[in-house]
C-alpha positions as CSV (number, residue, x, y, z in Angstrom):
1,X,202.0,29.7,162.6
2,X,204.9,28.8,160.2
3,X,207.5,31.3,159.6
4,X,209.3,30.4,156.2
5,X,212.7,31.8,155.1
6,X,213.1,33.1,151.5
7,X,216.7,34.3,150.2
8,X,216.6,37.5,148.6
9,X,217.2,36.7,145.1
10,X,214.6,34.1,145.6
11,X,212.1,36.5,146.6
12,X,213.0,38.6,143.7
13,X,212.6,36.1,141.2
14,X,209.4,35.4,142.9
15,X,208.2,38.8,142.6
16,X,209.4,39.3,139.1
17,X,207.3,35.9,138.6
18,X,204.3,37.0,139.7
19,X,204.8,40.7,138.6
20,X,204.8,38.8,134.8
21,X,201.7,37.2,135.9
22,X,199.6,40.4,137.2
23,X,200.7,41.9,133.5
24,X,199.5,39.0,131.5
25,X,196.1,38.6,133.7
26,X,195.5,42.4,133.1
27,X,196.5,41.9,129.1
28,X,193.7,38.9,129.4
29,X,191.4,41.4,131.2
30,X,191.9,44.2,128.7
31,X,191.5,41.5,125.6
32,X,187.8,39.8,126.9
33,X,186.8,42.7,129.1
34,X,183.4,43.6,126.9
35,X,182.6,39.8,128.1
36,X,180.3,41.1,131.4
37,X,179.0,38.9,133.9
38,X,175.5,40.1,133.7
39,X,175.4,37.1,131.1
40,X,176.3,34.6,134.0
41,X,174.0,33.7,136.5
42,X,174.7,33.1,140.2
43,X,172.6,30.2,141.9
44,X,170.0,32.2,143.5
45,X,169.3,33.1,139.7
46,X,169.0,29.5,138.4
47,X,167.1,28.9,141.5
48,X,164.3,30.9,140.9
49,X,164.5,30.5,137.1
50,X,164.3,26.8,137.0
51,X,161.9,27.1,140.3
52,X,163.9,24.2,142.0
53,X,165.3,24.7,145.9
54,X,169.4,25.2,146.2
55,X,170.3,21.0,147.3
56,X,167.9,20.5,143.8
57,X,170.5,22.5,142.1
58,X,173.4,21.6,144.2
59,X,172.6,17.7,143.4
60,X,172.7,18.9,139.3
61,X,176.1,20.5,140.0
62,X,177.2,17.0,141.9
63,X,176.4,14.7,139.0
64,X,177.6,16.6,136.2
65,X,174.7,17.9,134.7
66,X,174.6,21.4,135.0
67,X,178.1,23.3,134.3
68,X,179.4,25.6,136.8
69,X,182.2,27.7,136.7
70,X,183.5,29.3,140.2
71,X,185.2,32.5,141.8
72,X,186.1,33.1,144.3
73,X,183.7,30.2,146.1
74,X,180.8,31.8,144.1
75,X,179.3,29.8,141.3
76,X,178.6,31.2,138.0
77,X,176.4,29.6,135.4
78,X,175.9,30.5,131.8
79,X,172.6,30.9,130.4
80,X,173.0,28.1,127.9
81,X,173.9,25.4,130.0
82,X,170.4,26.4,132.0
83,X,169.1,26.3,129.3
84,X,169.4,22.8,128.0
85,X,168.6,21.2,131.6
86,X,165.2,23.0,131.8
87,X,163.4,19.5,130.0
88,X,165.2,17.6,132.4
89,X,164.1,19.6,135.2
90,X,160.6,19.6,133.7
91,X,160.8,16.0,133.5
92,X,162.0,15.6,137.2
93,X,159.0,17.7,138.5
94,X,156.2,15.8,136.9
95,X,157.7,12.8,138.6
96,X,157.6,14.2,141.4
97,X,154.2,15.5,140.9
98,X,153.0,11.7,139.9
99,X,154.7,10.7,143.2
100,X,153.0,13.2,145.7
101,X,156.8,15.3,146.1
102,X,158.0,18.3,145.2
103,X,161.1,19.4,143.4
């Protein structure tokens, strides 16, 4: 363990800093707060939609083609970038199919 010593004034504007911060982040909260994440999905949710197995959707989160947002190491997808993979996905799966797999 590291112990790190701060000079008072330094920890003051620090806090002062950061008080700024937890105002503007609750001004940001307050401003887009009607935006709920019921209109996200988690991956468990784009699992089951899509009907692919989490490494499927891990490997369209590697190579950019679903978009991901994440919080607190949870990932959050919005319904219209889902959307516009299902064809691809569909694609994937008859290929599959053709070759004896599963997706």
């Amino acid at each position: 363990m590291e112990i790190v010593n701060v000079e008072a004034k330094t920890f003051e504007e620090m806090l002062s800093k950061f008080e700024g911060f937890a105002v503007r982040m609750e001004q940001l909260c307050r401003l887009y707060g009607d935006r709920n994440m019921s209109e996200w999905l988690d991956n468990q949710d784009v699992c089951l939609l899509l009907k692919i197995s989490p490494r499927t959707l891990q490997t369209l989160r590697d190579n950019g083609t679903l978009a991901y947002s994440q919080i607190n190491h949870k990932t959050y997808y919005r319904p219209v970038d889902v959307e516009k993979i299902v064809p691809l996905v569909e694609d994937k799966r008859k290929q599959a199919n053709y070759k004896g797999k599963q997706l």
